[in-house]
N, C-alpha and C positions, 0 to 999 in steps of 0.2 A: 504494500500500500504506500501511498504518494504522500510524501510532506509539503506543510506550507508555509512560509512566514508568518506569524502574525504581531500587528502592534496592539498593545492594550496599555489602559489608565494605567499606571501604578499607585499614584499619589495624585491628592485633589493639592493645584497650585494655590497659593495664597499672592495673589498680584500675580506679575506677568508670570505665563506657565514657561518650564525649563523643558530642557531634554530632560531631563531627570523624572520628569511626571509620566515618563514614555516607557516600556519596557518591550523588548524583542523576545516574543517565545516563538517555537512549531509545536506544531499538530500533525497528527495524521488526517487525510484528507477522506471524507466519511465517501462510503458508497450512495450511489444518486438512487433516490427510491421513485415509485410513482409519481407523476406532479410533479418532479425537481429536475434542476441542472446543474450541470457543472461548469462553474467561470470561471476564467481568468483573467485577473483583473488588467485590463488596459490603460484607464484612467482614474486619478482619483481626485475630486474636486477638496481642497479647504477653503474654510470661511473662518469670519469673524464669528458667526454665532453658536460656531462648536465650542468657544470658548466658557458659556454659560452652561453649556451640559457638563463641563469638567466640575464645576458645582452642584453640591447634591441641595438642593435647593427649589422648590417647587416650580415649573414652568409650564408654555405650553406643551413641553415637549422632553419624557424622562430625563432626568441626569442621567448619563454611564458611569457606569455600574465596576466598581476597581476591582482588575485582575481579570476585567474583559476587554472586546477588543472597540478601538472607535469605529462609530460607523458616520461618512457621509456619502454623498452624492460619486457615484463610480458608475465608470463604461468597461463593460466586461465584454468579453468574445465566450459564446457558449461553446463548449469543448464536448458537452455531452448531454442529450434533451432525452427526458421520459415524460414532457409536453408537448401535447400535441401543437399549441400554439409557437412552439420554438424548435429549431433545427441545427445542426451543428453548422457553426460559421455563422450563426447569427452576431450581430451585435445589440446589448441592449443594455438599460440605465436605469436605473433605481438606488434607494437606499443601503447601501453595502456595505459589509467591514471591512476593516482594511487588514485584508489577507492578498496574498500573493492567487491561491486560488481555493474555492469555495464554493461547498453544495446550498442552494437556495432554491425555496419555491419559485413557483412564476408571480404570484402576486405580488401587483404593486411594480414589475418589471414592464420598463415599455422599449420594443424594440424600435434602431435608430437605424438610419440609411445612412452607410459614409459616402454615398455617390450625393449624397444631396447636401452634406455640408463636412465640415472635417469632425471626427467623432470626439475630437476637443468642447466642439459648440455647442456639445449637448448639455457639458455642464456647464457652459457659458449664456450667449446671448440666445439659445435656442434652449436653453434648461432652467433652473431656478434662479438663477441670475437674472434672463432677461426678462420671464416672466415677474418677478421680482419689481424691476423697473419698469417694467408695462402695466400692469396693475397699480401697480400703488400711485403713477401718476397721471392717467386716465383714470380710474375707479376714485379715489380721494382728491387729485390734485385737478380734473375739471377742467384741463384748460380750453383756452379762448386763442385764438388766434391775438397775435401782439402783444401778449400781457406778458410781463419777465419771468422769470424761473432763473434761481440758482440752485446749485447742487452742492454739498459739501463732500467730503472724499470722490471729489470729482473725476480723480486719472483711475479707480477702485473699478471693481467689475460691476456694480450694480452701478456706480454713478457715470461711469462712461454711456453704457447704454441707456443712460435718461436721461442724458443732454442730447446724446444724438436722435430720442423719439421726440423730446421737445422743438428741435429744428425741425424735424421732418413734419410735426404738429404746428409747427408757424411760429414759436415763442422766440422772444430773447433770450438767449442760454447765457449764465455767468456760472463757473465753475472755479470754488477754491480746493486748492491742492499743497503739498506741503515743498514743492521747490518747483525754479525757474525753468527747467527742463518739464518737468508734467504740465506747467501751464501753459507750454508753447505747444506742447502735443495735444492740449487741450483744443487749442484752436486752431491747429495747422491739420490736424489726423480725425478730431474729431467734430469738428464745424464750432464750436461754442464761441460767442461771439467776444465775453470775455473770460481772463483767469485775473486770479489772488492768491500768490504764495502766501499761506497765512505763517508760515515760519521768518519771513523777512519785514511783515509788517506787523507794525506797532499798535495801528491802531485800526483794528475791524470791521468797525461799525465805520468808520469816516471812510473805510475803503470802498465796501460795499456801498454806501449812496453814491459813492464817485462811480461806480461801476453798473450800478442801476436808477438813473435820473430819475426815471421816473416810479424808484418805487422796487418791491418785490412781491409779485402777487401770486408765487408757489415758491414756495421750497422746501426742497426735495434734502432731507437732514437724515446724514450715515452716520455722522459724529458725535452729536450731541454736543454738552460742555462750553467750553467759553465761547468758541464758533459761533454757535447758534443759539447764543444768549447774544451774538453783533449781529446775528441777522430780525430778531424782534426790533431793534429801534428802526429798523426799514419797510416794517412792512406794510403792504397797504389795506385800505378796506378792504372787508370782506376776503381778504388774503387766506391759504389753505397751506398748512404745513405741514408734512407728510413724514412722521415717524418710523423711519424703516430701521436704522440702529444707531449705537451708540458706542462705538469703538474707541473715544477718547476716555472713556469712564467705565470697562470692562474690569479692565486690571486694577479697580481703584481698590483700596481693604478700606476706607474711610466710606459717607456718605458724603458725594461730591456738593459743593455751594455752587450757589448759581441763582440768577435772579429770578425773580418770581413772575409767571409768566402770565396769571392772570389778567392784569391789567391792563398789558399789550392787546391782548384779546378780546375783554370788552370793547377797549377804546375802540378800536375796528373792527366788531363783530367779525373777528378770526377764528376760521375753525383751525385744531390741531389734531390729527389722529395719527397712533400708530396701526399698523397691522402685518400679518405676518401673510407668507404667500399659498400659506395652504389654507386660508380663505377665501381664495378664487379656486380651488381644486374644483368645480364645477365649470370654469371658463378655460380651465388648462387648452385645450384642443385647437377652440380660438385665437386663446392668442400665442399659441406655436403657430396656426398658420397666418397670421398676421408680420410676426418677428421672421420666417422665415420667407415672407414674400416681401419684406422687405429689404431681407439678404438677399436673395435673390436679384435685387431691381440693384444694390450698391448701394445702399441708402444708410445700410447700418457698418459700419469697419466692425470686425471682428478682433479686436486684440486682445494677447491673452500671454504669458507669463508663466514658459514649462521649466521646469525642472524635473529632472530624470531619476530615474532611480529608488523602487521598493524604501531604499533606507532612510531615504532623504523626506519623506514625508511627515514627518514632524517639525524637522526644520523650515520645511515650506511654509508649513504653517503659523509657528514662530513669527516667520517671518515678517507675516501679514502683519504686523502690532511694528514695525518699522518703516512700514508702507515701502518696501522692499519689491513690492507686485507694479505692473501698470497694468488694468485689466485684470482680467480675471485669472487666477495662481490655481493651475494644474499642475498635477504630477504623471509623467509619463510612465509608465511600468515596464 
């Protein structure tokens, strides 16, 4: 019988997670029963918000579980199908662990065409990434042709493809990022009409009105934290601010200060919601075909940020908390 890599929790991090929270074991590789297959894993996406499962801690969505293995967003090749909906040489993407390779049902497994996009996309601007940024800024953020939009972790995989559906939507896009190289790619690769290195400026909020005259009537907030405590003094009526995460204040062990944002929101009957994306899990289909007929047309750039290597997947993820990514940070296997 066949062994596999596997990575598992070892230890829950107290602030930013080490290699040290990571441990490398093998398994033997179980045999495929009825209903299952056998993958190998191809890709394996990390995020920011695997970081809240590392805490045992209530959410929408288990903690894991120490001396098991993580699981996110992966592109496996099926090696061995006792489903009938799946065949060997298939490829397909769901929730996976991070094993080298791994008996799983089909549920919940959706298979992907690498003739129609690269099988990178799927955890990117064509998986929960873009969905991600498709929903949350159609569904909450409402726009209007003309009205601004800024995005904060703007050069990030969620916020690159929501400055580029905002052009394609008609808006003024401003994107801040944390250096003079992602703000240039901000608007030379990704359309956005402005950027704001917020690590070389002093002052935020003076930036952002200098950079949206008239105003800010969506924004699209990955950061949280003092960011988007300078984009409230900008915003306009009826303005909509769109909680997708909060990566300046992940690793925090304190309760972060920060100003109070009601009164912003009165003053200008602002709405603020967060939401997570598997509350459109009923739109999924749409707006894969949406995001992909947009790729299709060249409408959306696709960039994305590999690094190679079974072992290296911790580190990649790591990484993410140095903005070390442009795009969306896959691991090739």
């Amino acid at each position: 019988m066949s062994t596999t890599k596997i990575i598992n929790l070892k230890s829950r991090p107290s602030g930013k997670p080490t290699p040290a929270n990571f441990e490398f074991t093998t398994e033997e590789v179980p045999t495929v029963d009825n209903g299952q297959l056998l993958l190998r894993t191809t890709y394996v996406s990390v995020d920011p918000y695997l970081r809240g499962r590392m805490n045992d801690v209530p959410s929408y969505v288990p903690p894991f579980e120490l001396g098991k293995p993580i699981v996110s967003g992966v592109v496996a090749e099926v090696l061995e199908s006792r489903h009938d909906g799946f065949t060997k040489g298939d490829y397909v993407t769901g929730s996976l662990a991070w094993k080298e390779t791994q008996v799983a049902g089909a549920e919940g497994l959706i298979k992907v065409d690498p003739d129609q996009a690269p099988l990178s996309a799927y955890l990117g601007v064509l998986g929960m990434t873009g969905l991600t940024a498709y929903f949350g800024l159609t569904e909450i953020g409402k726009p209007k042709a003309g009205e601004t939009l800024v995005v904060s972790g703007a050069a990030g995989a969620v916020g690159s493809v929501v400055g580029q559906i905002g052009k394609i939507l008609g808006l003024r896009v401003v994107g801040i990022a944390g250096s003079d190289e992602k703000v240039e790619m901000l608007k030379s690769d990704f359309g956005f009409d402005a950027g704001i290195n917020y690590n070389t400026t002093e002052n935020m909020s003076k930036a952002i009105a200098a950079a949206c005259p008239d105003g800010v009537d969506i924004y699209f907030d990955n950061v949280g934290g003092p960011i988007s405590d300078a984009v409230l003094f900008n915003i306009n009526k009826f303005s909509r601010t769109i909680n997708c995460g909060a990566i300046s204040v992940y690793n925090n062990t304190e309760l972060p200060k920060s100003v109070s944002v009601q009164p912003f929101l009165v003053k200008n009957s602002s709405l603020m919601q967060g939401f997570i994306v598997f509350d459109y899990a009923d739109k999924y289909p749409a707006g894969i075909k949406q995001l992909a007929q947009w790729l299709g047309e060249d409408k959306l750039t696709h960039t994305e940020t590999v690094r190679e290597g079974f072992d290296n997947i911790p580190q990649a993820f790591l990484d993410l908390f140095d903005g070390k990514n442009t795009g969306k940070m896959v691991v090739k296997i």
